[in-house]
C-alpha positions as CSV (number, residue, x, y, z in Angstrom):
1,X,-15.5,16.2,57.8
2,X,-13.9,13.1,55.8
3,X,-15.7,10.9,54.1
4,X,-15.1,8.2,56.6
5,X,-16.6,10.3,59.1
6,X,-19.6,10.9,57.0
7,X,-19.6,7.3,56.8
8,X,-19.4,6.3,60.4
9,X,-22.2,8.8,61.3
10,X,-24.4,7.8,59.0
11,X,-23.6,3.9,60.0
12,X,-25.0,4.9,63.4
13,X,-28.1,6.3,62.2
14,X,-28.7,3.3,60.5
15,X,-28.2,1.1,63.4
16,X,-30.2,3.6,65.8
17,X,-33.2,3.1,63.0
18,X,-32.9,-0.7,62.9
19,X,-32.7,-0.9,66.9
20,X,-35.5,1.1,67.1
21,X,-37.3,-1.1,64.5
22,X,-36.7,-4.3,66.5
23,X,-38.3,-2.5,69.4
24,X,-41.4,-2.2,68.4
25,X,-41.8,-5.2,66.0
26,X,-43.4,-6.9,68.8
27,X,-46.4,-4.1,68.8
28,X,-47.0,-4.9,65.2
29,X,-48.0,-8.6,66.8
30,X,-48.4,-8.6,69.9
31,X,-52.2,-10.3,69.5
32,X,-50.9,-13.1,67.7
33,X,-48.1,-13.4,70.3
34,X,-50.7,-13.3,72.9
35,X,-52.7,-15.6,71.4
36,X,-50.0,-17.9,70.7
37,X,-48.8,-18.1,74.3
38,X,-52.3,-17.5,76.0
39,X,-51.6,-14.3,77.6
40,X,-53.5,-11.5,79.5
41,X,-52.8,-7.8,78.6
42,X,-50.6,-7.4,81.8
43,X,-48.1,-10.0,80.8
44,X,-48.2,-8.7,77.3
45,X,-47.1,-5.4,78.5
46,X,-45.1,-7.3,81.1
47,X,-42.6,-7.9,77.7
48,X,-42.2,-4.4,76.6
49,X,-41.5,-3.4,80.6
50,X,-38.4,-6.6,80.6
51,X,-36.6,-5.4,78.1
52,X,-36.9,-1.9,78.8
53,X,-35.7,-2.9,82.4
54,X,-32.8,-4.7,81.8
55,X,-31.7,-2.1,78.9
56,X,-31.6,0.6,81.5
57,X,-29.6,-1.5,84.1
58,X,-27.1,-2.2,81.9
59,X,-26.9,1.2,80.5
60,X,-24.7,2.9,83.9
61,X,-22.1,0.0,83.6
62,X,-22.0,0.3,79.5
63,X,-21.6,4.1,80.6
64,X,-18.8,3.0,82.3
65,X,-16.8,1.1,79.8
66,X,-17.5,3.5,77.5
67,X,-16.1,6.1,78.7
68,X,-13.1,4.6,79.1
69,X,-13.1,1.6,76.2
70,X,-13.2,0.8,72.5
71,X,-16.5,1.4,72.3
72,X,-16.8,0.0,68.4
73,X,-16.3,-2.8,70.6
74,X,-19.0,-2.6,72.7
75,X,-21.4,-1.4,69.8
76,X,-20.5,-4.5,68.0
77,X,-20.7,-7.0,70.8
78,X,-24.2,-5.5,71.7
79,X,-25.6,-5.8,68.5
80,X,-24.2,-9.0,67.6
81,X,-25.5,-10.1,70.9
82,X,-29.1,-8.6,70.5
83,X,-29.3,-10.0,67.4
84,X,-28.7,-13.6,68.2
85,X,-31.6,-13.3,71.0
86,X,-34.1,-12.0,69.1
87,X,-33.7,-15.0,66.5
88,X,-33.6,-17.6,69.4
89,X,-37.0,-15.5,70.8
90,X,-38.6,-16.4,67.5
91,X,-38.3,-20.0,67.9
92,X,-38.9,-20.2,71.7
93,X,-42.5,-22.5,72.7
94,X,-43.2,-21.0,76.0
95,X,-43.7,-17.5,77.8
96,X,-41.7,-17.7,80.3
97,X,-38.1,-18.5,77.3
98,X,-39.6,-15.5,75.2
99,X,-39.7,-13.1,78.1
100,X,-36.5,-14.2,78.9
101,X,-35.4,-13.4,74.9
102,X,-36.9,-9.8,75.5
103,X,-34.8,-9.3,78.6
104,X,-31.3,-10.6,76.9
105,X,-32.0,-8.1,74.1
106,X,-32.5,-5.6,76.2
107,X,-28.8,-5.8,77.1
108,X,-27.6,-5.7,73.7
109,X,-29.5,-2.7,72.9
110,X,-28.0,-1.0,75.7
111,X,-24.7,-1.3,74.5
112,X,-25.3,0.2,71.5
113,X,-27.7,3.0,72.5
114,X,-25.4,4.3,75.4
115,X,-22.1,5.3,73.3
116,X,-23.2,5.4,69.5
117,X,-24.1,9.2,70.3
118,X,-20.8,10.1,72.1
119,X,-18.8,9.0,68.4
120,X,-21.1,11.4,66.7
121,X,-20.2,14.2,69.2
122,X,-16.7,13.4,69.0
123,X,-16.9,13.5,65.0
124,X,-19.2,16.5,64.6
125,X,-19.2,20.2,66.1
126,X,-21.3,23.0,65.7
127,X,-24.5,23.0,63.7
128,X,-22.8,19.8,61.8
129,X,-23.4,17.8,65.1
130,X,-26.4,19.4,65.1
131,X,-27.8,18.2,62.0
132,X,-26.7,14.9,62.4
133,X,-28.0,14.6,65.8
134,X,-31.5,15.3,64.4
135,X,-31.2,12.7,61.7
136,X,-29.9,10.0,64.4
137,X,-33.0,10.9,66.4
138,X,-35.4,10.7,63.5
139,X,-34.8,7.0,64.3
140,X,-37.2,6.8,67.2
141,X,-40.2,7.5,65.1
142,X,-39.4,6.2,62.2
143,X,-37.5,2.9,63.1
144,X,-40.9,3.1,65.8
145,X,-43.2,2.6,62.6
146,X,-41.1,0.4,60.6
147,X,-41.4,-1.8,63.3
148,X,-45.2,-2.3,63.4
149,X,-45.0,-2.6,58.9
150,X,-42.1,-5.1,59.4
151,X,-43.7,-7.0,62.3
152,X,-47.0,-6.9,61.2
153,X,-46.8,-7.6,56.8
154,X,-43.5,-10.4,57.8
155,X,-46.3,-12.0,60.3
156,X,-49.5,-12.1,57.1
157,X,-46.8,-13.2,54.3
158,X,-45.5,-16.2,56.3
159,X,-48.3,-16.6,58.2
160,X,-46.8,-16.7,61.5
161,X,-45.6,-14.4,63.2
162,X,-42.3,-15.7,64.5
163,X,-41.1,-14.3,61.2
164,X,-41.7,-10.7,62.1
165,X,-38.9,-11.1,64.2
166,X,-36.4,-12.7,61.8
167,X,-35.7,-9.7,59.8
168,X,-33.3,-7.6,62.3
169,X,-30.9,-10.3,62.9
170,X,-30.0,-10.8,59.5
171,X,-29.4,-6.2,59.1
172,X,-27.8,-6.9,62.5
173,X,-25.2,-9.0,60.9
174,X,-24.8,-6.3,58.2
175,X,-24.4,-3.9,60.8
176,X,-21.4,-5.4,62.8
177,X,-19.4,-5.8,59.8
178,X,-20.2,-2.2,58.9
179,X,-18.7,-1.1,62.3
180,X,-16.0,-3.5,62.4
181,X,-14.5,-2.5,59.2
182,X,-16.1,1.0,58.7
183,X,-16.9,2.8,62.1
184,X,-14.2,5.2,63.1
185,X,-14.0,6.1,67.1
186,X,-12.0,9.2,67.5
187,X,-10.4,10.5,70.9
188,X,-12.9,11.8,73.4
189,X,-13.5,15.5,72.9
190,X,-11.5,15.5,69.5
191,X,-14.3,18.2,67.9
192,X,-14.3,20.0,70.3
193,X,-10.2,20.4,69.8
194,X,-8.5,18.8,72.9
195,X,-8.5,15.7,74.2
196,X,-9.4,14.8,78.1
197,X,-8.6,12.7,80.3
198,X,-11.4,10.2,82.2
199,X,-12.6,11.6,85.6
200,X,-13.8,9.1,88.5
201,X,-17.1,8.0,88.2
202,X,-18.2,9.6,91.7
203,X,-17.4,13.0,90.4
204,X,-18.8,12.0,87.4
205,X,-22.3,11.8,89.1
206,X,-21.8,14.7,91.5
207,X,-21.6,16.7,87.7
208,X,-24.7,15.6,86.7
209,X,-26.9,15.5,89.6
210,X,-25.7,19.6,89.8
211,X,-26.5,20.2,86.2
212,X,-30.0,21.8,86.5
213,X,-30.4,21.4,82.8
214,X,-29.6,18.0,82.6
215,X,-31.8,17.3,85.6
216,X,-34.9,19.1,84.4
217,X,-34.7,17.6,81.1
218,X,-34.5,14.6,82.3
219,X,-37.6,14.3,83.9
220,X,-39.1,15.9,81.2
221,X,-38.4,13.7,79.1
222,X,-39.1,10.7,81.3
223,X,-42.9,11.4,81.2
224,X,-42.7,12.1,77.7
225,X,-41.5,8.9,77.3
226,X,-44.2,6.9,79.6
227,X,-46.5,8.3,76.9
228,X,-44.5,7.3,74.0
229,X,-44.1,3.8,75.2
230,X,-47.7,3.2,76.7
231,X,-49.2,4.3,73.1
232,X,-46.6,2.4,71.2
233,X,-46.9,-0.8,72.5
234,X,-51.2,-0.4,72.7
235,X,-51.8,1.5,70.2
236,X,-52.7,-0.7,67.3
237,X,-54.5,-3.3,69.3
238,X,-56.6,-0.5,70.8
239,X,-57.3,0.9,67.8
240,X,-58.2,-2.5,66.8
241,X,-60.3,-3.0,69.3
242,X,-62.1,0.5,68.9
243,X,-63.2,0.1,65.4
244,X,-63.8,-3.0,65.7
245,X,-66.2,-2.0,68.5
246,X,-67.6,0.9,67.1
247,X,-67.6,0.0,63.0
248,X,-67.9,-3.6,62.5
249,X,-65.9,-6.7,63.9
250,X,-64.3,-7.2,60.1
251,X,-61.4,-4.9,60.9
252,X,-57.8,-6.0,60.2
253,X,-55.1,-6.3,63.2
254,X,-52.4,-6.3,60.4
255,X,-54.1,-3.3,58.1
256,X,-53.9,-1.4,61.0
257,X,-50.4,-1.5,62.3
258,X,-49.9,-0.9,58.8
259,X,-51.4,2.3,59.2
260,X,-50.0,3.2,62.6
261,X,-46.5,2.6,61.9
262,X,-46.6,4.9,58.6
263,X,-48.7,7.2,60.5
264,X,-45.8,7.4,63.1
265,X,-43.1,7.6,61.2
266,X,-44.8,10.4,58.8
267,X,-45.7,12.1,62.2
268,X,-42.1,11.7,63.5
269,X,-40.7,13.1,60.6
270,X,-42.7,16.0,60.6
271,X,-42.4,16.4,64.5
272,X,-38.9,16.3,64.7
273,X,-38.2,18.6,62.2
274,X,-40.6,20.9,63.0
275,X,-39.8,21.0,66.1
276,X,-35.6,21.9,65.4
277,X,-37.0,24.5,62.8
278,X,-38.8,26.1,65.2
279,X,-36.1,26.0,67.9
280,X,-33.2,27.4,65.5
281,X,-35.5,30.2,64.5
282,X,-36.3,31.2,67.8
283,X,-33.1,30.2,69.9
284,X,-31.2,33.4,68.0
285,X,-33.8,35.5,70.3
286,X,-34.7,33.8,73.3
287,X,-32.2,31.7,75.0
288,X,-35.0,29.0,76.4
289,X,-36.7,28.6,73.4
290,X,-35.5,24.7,73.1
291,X,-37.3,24.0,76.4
292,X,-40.4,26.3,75.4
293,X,-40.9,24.7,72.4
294,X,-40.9,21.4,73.9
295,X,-43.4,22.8,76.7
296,X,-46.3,24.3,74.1
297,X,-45.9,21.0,72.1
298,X,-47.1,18.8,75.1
299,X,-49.7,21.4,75.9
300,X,-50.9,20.6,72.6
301,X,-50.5,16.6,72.8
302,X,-52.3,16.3,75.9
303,X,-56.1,17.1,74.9
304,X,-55.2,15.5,71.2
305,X,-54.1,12.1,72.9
306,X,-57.1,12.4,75.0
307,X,-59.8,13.3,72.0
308,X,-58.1,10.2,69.4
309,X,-58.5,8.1,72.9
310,X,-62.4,9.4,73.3
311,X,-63.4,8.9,69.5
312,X,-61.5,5.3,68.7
313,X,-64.7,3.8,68.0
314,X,-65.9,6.7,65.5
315,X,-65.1,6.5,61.7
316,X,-61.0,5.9,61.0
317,X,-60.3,8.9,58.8
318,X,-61.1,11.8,61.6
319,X,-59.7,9.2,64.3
320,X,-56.4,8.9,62.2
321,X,-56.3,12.8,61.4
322,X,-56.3,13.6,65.5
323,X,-54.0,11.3,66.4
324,X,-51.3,12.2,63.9
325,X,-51.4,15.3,65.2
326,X,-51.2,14.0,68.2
327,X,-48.2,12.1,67.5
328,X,-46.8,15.3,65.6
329,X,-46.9,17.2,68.7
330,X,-45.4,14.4,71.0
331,X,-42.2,14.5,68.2
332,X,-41.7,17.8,68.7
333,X,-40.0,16.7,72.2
334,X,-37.6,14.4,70.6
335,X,-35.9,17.7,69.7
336,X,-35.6,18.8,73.2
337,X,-33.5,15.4,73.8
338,X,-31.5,16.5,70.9
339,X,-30.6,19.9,71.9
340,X,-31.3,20.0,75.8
341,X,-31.5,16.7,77.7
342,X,-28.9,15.1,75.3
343,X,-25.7,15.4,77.0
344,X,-23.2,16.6,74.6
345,X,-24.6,19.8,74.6
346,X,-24.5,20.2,78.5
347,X,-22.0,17.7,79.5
348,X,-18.1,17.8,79.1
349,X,-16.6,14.8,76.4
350,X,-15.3,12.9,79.3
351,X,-18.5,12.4,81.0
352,X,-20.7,12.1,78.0
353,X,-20.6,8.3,77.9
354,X,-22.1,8.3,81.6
355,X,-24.7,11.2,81.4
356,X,-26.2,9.6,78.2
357,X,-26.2,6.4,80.3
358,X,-28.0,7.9,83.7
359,X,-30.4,9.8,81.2
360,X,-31.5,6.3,79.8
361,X,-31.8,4.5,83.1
362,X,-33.9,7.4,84.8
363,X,-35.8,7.8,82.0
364,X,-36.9,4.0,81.3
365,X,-37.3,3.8,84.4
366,X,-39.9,6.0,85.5
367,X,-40.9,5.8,81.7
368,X,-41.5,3.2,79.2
369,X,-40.0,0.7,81.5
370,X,-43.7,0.7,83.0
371,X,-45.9,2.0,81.2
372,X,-46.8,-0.9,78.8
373,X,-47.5,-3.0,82.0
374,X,-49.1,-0.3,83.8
375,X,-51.7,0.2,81.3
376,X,-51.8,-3.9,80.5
377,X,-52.5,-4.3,84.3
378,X,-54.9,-1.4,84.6
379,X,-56.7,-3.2,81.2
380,X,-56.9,-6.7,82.6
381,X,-57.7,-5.4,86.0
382,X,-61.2,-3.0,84.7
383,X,-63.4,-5.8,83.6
384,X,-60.9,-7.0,80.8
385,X,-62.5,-10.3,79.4
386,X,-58.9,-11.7,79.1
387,X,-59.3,-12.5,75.7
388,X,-56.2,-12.1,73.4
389,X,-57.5,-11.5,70.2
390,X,-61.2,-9.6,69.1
391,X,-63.8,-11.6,70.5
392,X,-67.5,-11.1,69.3
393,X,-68.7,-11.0,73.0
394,X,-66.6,-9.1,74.7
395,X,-65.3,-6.7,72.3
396,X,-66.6,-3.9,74.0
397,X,-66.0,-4.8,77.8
398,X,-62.1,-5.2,76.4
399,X,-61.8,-1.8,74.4
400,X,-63.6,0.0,77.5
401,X,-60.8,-1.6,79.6
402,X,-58.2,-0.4,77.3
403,X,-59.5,3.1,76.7
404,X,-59.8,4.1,80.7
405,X,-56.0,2.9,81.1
406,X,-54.8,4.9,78.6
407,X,-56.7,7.9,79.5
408,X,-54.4,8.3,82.0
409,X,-51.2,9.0,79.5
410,X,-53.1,12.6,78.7
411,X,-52.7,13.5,82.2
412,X,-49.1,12.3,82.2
413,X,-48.6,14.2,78.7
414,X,-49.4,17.5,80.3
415,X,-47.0,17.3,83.6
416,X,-44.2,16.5,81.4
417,X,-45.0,20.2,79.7
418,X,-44.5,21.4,83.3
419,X,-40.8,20.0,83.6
420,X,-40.2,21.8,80.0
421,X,-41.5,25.3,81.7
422,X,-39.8,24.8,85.0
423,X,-36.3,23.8,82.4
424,X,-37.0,27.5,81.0
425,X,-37.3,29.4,83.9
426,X,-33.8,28.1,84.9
């Protein structure tokens, strides 16, 4: 590998990390950003679900062009694009302009997230690829939790939390010139020696839809997902709510998305790399270990998830201890993406571009397209006092509503684990 190849896969990672980052930065406020705009918990999930739907709409088309297009094009437009909308987000006065913000940035993430990872197949081969595959996925977690620090420390040094979201645009900008001068996008299926030329985009889909691998993994990972993104974009403010419930009203919204997002991103770390030493060891023996080790892990999530849900309003050491584990275990799948779902270990170069593309939009969609507005809904709908931030008198009626809508991502933990198994058996 040359160093400009090193280069442009580790410019990639870095843009997967700050995407990710921008994601959730919005988590790390969302109860000022309710209480700015005077929202219920349904329309604050309502703005995770937006962006995740129009990212996932976009994703077949970007699929498309990238396939057969520059995509350091695309990656730059999108992110130049994103970034722009998330700065006009932060100045916006009304709900209705911010949602719209969520939804245009959305797009631009899509058009980075749907053919960054083809470039990194096309430059790496082997356990090289697979290595740097690992390291662009430990982006999810840990971009994850940088995003609640960012959102939530910007938001207490300026005292506003617009700023939280001012931060991305300006790497953003860094980014693009890094891609634009930097990035190298070498022929389709160069490492894997030849290149190929584009198939239509009806046998394209044919390909997948046959790929038992592909499929299974998919759906897999599309529950596992509905958990991630329910307990992302709750989790602090339930905690919140639970201790606040349970230990004393004087707890800290911001010290504890400080503590959530270096929880996650410790746990991801751990997770992720666990969970591909694990898989290496055992692959040399059993051919389905990937998808077995994905299986036990969400085995093992499930009752955790459900325990750090039951005891949120106990004391915050053994609460943070289970659900770190918690998180741990739910990692572990990331590496199934990596190795299983993830196409360009399954799918030919030429079709790479459009299998990464149908795995996002299936998987946002029945995933963590919903699930934030699911479980806001479900909140507002069991008694929720429809207050935005910790109030004195209905602190508990609002963590109760919270807790018994979540409840239901332990149940959703533990089919996904069933989708692994089923993955093995084929």
């Amino acid at each position: 590998m040359s160093r400009r190849q090193l280069a442009t896969v580790l410019i990639l990672c870095f843009v997967n990390l700050l995407k990710y980052m921008d994601r959730f930065t919005i988590a790390g406020i969302l109860p000022e950003i309710q209480c700015f705009f005077g929202i219920s918990d349904a329309q604050g999930g309502l703005l995770s679900t937006a962006f995740v739907v129009s990212y996932m709409l976009f994703s077949p088309l970007v699929g498309y062009l990238g396939d057969r297009f520059s995509r350091r094009i695309i990656m730059g437009c999108g992110i130049i694009f994103w970034g722009l909308s998330n700065l006009a987000g932060s100045f916006t006065e009304t709900y209705s302009l911010f949602l719209t913000s969520r939804i245009l940035v959305g797009i631009g993430e899509s058009m980075f997230s749907t053919v960054s990872p083809t470039i990194i197949s096309d430059v790496c081969v082997g356990d090289t690829r697979s290595k740097f595959l690992i390291l662009y996925y430990f982006a999810i977690p840990v971009g994850s939790g940088l995003g609640f620090i960012v959102g939530a420390a910007m938001a207490s040094a300026f005292g506003s939390w617009q700023w939280g979201l001012r931060v991305t645009p300006f790497l953003g900008l860094i980014a693009v010139l890094l891609i634009f001068f930097i990035v190298q996008e070498p022929p389709r299926g160069e490492a894997e020696g030849s290149t190929l030329s584009p198939t239509t985009y009806w046998d394209d889909l044919k390909y997948l839809a046959k790929n038992k691998s592909y499929v299974l993994s998919t759906a897999g990972c599309t529950l596992t997902t509905y958990v991630s993104g329910a307990l992302a974009w709750w989790g602090p403010k339930f905690i919140t709510l639970g201790q606040a419930s349970g230990q004393g009203l004087d707890v800290s919204y911001t010290r504890v998305s400080l503590v959530v997002g270096f929880e996650a991103a410790l746990a991801g770390v751990v997770g992720v790399a666990s969970g591909s030493l694990v898989g290496q060891k055992l692959r040399k023996r059993f051919p389905t270990a990937d998808a077995q080790v994905c299986a036990w892990s969400m085995v093992i999530c499930a009752p955790l998830l459900y325990w750090g849900c039951y005891i949120a309003t106990g004391p915050p050491v053994p609460l943070y201890i289970v659900l770190f584990f918690g998180q741990w275990f739910l990692n572990v799948s990331w590496f199934e993406i990596i190795f299983e779902l993830f196409p360009n270990y399954v799918v030919i170069p030429t079709r790479r571009s459009t299998a990464e593309a149908f795995s996002i939009l299936i998987s946002h969609a029945l995933g963590d397209a919903g699930s934030p507005y699911i479980v806001g809904l479900s909140s507002s709908s069991n008694n929720c006092s429809g207050s935005s931030f910790i109030d004195p008198e209905t602190v508990d009626i609002d963590f109760r509503a919270l807790q018994y809508s979540l409840f239901i991502t332990t149940i959703i933990a533990a089919l996904s684990a069933y989708f692994f198994f089923l993955n093995a058996w084929y």
